[in-house]
C-alpha positions in Angstrom: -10.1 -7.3 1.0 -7.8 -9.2 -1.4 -6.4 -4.8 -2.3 -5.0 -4.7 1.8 -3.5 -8.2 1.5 -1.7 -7.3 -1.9 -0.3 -4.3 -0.1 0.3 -5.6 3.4 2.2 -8.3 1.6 4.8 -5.8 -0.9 5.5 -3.8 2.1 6.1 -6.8 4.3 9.0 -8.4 1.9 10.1 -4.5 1.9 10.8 -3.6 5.7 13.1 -5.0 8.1 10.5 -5.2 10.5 7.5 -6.8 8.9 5.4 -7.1 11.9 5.2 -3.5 12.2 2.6 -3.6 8.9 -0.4 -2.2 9.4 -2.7 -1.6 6.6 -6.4 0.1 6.7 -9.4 0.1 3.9 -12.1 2.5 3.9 -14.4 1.2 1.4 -16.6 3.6 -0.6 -19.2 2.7 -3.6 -16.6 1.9 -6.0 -13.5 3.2 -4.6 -10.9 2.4 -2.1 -8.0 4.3 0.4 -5.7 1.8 1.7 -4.0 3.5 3.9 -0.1 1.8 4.9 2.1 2.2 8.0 5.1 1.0 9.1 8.0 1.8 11.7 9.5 5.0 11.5 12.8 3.6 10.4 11.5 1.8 7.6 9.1 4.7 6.2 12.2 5.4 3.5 12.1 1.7 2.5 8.7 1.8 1.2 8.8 5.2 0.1 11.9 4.7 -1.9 14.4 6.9 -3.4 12.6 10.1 -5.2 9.4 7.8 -4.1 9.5 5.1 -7.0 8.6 1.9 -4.7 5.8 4.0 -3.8 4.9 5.0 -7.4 5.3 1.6 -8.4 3.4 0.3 -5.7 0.4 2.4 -6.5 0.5 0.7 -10.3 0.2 -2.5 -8.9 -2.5 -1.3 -6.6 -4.4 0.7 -9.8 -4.1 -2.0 -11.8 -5.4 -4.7 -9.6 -8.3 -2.6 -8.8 -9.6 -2.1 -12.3 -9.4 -5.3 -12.8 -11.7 -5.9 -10.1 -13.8 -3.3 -11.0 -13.0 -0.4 -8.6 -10.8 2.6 -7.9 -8.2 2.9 -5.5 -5.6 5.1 -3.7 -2.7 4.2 -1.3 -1.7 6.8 1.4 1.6 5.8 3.5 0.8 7.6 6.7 3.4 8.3 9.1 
């Protein structure tokens, strides 16, 4: 759980409408999609430009999960 929260809560301090968050887990043995959306007109704020607050939101995600012991992968749906 503590993987969505760390997510939900970079791409809430990123948009300009934060209640528009929604962030999914589907757990598997020892791996994780978190899976992020957010309003249409703030899909470029969390994507970035050429898609480095993504990138660098997927380190912070792979390096949280290692150190809990798992794998994970974030997925910005629109």
């Amino acid at each position: 759980m503590a993987l969505k929260e760390l997510i939900a809560t970079i791409a809430q301090a990123l948009v300009d409408d934060p209640d528009s968050v929604e962030v999914t887990e589907i757990e598997g043995d020892h791996n994780s999609l978190i899976e992020l959306k957010v309003a249409k007109n703030d899909i470029g704020k969390v994507i970035g430009k050429d898609g480095r607050t993504a990138q660098s939101m997927r380190t912070i995600l792979t390096a949280a999960s290692t150190k809990i012991g798992r794998r994970a992968h974030l997925d910005i749906v629109d």
